[in-house]
C-alpha positions as CSV (number, residue, x, y, z in Angstrom):
1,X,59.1,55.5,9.1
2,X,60.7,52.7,10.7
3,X,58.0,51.5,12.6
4,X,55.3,51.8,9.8
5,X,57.1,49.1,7.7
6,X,57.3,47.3,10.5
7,X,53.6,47.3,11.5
8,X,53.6,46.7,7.5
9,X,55.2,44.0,7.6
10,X,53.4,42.0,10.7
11,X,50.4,42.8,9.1
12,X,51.5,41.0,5.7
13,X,52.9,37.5,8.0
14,X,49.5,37.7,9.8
15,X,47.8,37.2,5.9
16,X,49.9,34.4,4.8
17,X,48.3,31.6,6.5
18,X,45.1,32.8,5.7
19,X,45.8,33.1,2.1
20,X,47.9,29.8,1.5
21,X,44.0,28.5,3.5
22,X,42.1,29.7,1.0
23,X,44.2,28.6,-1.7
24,X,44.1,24.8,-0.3
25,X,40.8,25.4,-0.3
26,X,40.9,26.6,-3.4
27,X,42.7,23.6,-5.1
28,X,40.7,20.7,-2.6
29,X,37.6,22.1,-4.2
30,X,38.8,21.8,-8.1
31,X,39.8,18.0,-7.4
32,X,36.5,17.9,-5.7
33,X,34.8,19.0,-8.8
34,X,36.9,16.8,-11.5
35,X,36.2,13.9,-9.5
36,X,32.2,14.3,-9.0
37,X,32.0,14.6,-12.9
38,X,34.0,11.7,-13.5
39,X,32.5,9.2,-10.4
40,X,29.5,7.4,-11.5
41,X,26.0,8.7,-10.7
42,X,25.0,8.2,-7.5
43,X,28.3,9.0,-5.8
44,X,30.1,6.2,-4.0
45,X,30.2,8.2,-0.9
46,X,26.2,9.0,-0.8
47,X,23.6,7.2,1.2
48,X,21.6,4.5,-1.4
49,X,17.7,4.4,-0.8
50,X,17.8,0.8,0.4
51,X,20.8,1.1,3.1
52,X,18.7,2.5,6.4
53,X,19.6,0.7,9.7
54,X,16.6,-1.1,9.5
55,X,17.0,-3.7,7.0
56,X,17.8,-6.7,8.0
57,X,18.1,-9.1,4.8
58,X,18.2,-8.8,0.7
59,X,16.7,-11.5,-1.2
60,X,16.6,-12.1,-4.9
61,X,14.4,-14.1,-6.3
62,X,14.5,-18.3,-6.4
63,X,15.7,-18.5,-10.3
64,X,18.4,-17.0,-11.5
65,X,18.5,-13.7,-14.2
66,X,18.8,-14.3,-18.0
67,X,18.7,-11.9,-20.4
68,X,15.1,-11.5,-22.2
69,X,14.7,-12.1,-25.7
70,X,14.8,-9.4,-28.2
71,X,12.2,-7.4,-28.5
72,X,10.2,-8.4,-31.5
73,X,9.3,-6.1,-34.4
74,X,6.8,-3.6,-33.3
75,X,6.8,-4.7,-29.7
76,X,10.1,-3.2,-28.5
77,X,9.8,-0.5,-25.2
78,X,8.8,3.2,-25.8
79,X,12.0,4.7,-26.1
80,X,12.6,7.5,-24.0
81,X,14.9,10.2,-24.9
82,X,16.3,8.2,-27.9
83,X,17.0,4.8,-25.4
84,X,14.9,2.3,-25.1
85,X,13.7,2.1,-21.3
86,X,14.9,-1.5,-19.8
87,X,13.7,-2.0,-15.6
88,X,16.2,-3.0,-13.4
89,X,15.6,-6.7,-12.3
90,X,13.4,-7.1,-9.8
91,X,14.7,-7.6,-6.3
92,X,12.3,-7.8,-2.5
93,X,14.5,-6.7,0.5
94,X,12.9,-7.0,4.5
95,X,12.4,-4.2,6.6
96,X,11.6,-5.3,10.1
97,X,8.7,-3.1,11.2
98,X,9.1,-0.6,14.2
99,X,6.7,1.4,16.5
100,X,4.5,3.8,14.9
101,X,5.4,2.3,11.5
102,X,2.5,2.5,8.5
103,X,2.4,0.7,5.4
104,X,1.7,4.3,3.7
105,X,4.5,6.3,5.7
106,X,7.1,3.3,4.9
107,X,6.1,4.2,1.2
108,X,6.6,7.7,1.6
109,X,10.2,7.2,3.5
110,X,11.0,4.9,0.8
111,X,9.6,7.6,-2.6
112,X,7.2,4.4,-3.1
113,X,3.5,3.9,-4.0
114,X,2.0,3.0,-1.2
115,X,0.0,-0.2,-3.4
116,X,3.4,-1.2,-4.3
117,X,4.2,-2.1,-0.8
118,X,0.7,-3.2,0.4
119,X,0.4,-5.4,-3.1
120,X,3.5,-7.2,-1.8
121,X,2.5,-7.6,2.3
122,X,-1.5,-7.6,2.3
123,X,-4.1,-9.8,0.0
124,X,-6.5,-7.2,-1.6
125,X,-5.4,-4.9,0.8
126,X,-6.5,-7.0,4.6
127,X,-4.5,-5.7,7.1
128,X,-3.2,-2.8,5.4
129,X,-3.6,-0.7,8.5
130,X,-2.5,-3.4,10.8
131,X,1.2,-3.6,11.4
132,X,2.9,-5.8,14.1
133,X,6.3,-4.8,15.8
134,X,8.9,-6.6,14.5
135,X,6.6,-8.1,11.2
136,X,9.1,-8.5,8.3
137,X,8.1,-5.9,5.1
138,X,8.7,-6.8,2.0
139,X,9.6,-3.8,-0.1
140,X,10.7,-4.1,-3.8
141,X,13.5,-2.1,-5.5
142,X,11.0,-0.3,-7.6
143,X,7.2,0.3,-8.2
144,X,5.1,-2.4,-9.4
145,X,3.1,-5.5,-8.2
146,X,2.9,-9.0,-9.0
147,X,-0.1,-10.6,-11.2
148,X,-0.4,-13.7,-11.7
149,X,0.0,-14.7,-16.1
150,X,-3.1,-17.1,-16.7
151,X,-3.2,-16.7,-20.5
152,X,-1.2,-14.9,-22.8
153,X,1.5,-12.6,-21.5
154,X,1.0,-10.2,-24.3
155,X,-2.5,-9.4,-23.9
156,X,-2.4,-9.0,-19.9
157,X,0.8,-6.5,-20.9
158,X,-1.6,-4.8,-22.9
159,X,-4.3,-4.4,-20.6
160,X,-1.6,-3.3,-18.2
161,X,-0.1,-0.6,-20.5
162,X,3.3,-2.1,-20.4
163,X,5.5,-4.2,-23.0
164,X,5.8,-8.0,-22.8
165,X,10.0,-7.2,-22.6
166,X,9.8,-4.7,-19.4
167,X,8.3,-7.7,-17.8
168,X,10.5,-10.1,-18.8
169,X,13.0,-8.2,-18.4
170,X,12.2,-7.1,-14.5
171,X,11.7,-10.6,-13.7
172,X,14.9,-12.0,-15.7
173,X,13.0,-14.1,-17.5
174,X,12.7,-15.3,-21.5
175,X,9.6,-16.4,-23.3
176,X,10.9,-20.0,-23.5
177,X,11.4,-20.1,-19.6
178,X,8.3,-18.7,-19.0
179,X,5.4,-21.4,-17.5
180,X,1.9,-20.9,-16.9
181,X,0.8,-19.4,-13.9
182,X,3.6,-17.7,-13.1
183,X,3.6,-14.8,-10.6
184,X,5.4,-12.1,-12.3
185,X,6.5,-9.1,-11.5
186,X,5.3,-5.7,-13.8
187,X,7.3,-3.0,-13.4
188,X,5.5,0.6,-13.0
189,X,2.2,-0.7,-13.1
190,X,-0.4,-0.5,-10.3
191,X,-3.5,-1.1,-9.7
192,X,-6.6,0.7,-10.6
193,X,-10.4,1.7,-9.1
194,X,-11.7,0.0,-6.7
195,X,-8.6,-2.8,-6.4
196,X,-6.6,0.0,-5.5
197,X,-9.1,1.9,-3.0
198,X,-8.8,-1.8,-1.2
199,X,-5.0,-2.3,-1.4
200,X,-4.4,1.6,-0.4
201,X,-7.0,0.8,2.7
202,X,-9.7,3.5,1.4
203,X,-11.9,1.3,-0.2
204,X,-13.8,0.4,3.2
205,X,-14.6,3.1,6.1
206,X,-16.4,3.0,9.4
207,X,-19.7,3.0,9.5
208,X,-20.2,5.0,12.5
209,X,-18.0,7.8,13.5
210,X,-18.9,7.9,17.5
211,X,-18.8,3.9,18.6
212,X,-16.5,1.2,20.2
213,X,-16.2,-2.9,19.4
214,X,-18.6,-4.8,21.6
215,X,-18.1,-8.3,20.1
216,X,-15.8,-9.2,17.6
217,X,-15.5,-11.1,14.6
218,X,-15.1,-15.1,15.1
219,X,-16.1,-17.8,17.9
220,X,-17.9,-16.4,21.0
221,X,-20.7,-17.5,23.4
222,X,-24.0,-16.4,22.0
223,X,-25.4,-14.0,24.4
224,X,-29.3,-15.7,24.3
225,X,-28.7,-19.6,23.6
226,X,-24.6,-19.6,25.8
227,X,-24.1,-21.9,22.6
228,X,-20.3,-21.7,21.2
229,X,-20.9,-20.1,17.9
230,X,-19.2,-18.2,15.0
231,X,-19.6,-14.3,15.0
232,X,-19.6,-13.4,11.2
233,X,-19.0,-9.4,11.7
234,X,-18.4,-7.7,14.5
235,X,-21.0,-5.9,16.9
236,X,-20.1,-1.2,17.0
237,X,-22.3,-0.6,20.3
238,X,-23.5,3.3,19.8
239,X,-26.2,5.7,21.2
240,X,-29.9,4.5,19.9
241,X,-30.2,6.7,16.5
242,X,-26.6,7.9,15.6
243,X,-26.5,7.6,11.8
244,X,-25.0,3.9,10.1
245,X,-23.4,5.5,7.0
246,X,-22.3,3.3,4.0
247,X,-19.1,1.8,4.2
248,X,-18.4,1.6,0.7
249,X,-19.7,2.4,-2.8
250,X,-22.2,-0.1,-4.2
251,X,-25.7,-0.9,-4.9
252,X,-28.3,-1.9,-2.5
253,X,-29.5,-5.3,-2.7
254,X,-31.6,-5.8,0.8
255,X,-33.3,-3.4,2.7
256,X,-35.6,-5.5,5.2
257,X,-36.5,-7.2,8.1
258,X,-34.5,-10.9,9.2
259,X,-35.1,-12.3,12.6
260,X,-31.6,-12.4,13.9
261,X,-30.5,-8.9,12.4
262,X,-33.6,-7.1,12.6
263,X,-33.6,-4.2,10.4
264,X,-30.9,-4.8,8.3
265,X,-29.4,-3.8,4.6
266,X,-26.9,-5.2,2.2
267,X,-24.9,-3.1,-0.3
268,X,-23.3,-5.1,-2.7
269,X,-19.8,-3.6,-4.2
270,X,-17.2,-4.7,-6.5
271,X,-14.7,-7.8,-6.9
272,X,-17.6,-9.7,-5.2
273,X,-17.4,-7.5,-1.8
274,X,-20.3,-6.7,-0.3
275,X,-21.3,-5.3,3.4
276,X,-24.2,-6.0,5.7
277,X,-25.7,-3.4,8.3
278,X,-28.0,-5.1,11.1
279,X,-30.0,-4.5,14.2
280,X,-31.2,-0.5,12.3
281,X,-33.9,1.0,13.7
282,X,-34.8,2.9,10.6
283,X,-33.9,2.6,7.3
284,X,-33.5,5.4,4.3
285,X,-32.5,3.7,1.5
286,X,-34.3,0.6,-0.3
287,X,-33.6,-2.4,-2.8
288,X,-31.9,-0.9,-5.8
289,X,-30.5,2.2,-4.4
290,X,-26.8,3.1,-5.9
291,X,-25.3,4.7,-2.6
292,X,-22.1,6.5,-2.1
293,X,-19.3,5.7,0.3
294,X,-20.5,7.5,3.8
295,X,-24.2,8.0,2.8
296,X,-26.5,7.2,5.6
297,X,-28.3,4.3,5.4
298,X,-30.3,4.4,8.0
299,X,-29.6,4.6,12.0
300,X,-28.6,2.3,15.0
301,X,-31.2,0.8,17.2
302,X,-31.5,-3.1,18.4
303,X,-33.8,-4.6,16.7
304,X,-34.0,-8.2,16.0
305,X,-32.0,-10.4,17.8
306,X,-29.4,-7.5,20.4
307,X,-29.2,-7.2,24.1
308,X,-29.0,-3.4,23.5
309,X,-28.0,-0.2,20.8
310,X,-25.5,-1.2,18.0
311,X,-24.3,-1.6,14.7
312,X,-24.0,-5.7,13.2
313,X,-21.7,-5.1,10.4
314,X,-20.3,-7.7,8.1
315,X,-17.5,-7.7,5.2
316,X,-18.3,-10.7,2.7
317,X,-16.2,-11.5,-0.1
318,X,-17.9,-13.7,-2.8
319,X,-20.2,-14.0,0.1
320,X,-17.7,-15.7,2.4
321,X,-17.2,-13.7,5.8
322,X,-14.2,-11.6,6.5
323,X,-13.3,-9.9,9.8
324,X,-13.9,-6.1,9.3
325,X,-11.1,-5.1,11.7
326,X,-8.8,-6.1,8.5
327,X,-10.5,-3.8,6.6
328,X,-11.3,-0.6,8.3
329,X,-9.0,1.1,10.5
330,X,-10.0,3.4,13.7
331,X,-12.5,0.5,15.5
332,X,-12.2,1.0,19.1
C-alpha cells in the first residue's frame, strides 16, 4: 500500500512542471491575443512590403504635401464601404537591381503591376527587358503611373476613370498649386491597349524564332562602300527561307521592291510605331493587308543590297529609328 502512494505521488511531482508549462503558455497566449487586437494593423513587429535588404534610399517628392481641397459637389470619390476612398501620398523608393532581376518579377515580389514599374523606369516601354546590375529602380508605394496634365485636370481624370481629388490627393497637391504641365501621379490607373502591350514588353516580338544578331543597330562600316555609316535596324542572319513573321499588330503599308532592302515590307502600328522587314525572298502579304502579331509575312533570303541570308528589321517611331534590341527581348 505504501509503495503505491508513493509511486502516486512521484508520478503527480513529475506532472507539475508540465502543467504550470502549459498554463504559462496558457496565459502568454491570452496577452498575445489582447494585444494583436489592440496594436494597429499591420503589427509593429511584421515585415512592411518596402523594408527588403535591398533598398537602398526613400525619396519623396520635391514639394511638400498639402491637403487637397474638398471635394466639390458631385465630384467627391466613390465611397467604398460607407468611406470615401483617399490614396496614400505618393512616394518612389530605389531598389538597386541584382542578378537575374526582371522588371516583371520585381513587380510580382513587390504585389505590383508590372506597367506600374516599367511606366516609372522605361519610356513607352524601351528597355523593359534590359536590366543592368546595380541600375537604381524606381518603385512607387502603390499602383499607378505618371501623365503628364496638358489641359484640364478634370477631363483627363475622366478619361482615366478616376476623381480629380484621388489625384490630388496622391500627389499632395491643391487645385490652386497645381501648374500646367505638371507630371502627376494617378493612383490605380494603368495603361490600356497597345500602350500597355509596349510598357509590359509584349507589344513587339521577334520576327524569327531560329536566328542570331549579325549587325546591330547604329554606326558601323558598310560592308560594300567601307564608308562609316548609320545602321537604322539591326541585321537577324537565318537559313535562306525560314519564315519573317510579323512583329506586331498593324496594317501593311509596303510590300515591294527598294534597292538597298530588296524585298522588303512595312507594317504600320499604333502610337506612330511602325516595323520594316528587308532583304525577303518572298513575300505573302501586300499593301493594305491588316496582319496579326506573328503572321508570316513572307521569308528570309538576301535580296537587294546583303552579303548573305537574313532578316533587315527596323522599329520606327513617328518614323524616326529606334534600336530593336530595346524593344524585343531573346536576340542572340
Amino acid at each position: 500500500m505504501r509503495h503505491r502512494e508513493r509511486l502516486l505521488d512521484k508520478l503527480a511531482a513529475q506532472r507539475r512542471p508540465a502543467a504550470a508549462a502549459l498554463a504559462v503558455i496558457f496565459v502568454l497566449t491570452a496577452v498575445l491575443l489582447v494585444l494583436d487586437a489592440t496594436l494597429p494593423f499591420p503589427s509593429p513587429f511584421e515585415r512592411m512590403l518596402y523594408d527588403p535588404g535591398g533598398w537602398t534610399l526613400l525619396m519623396r517628392r520635391a514639394f511638400s504635401a498639402a491637403p487637397a481641397e474638398p471635394a466639390r459637389a458631385g465630384a467627391s470619390a466613390a465611397p467604398t464601404g460607407g468611406y470615401a476612398y483617399s490614396p496614400p501620398l505618393i512616394q518612389i523608393m530605389l531598389y538597386r537591381a541584382k542578378q537575374g532581376d526582371t522588371i516583371s518579377g520585381i513587380a510580382q515580389r513587390l504585389g505590383l503591376d508590372p506597367d506600374t514599374i516599367s511606366s516609372l523606369n522605361r519610356v513607352e516601354g524601351r528597355g523593359v527587358h534590359n536590366i543592368t546590375v546595380g541600375e537604381d529602380i524606381n518603385i512607387p508605394n502603390q499602383d499607378g503611373i505618371f501623365l503628364v496634365v496638358k489641359g484640364n485636370l478634370d477631363a483627363l481624370c475622366e478619361k482615366s476613370k478616376v476623381s480629380a481629388e484621388e489625384v490630388l490627393v496622391a500627389n499632395g497637391l491643391t487645385r490652386a498649386a497645381l501648374a500646367p504641365n505638371t507630371r502627376l501621379f494617378f493612383p490605380g490607373v494603368q495603361h490600356t491597349g497597345y500602350e500597355y502591350s509596349l510598357s509590359t514588353g509584349v507589344a513587339v516580338l521577334n520576327p524569327l524564332r531560329m536566328g542570331w544578331q549579325s549587325s546591330s543597330f547604329g554606326y558601323r562600316d558598310d560592308p560594300f562602300s567601307g564608308e562609316r555609316r548609320k545602321h537604322r535596324g539591326v541585321d537577324i542572319a537565318a537559313n535562306a527561307g525560314a519564315p519573317v513573321k510579323s512583329a506586331s499588330d498593324g496594317v501593311v503599308r509596303v510590300a515591294g521592291w527598294d534597292e538597298v532592302l530588296g524585298n522588303y515590307v512595312e507594317v504600320r502600328s499604333r502610337m506612330g510605331y511602325s516595323y520594316i522587314y528587308g532583304h525577303m525572298a518572298r513575300l505573302f502579304v501586300s499593301p493594305g493587308s491588316v496582319v496579326a502579331q506573328g503572321q508570316t509575312l513572307g521569308t528570309v533570303g538576301s535580296t537587294g543590297r546583303a552579303t548573305g541570308p537574313h532578316l533587315h528589321f527596323e522599329v520606327r517611331k513617328n518614323g524616326v529609328p529606334q534600336n530593336p534590341r530595346l524593344f524585343i527581348s531573346g536576340l542572340r
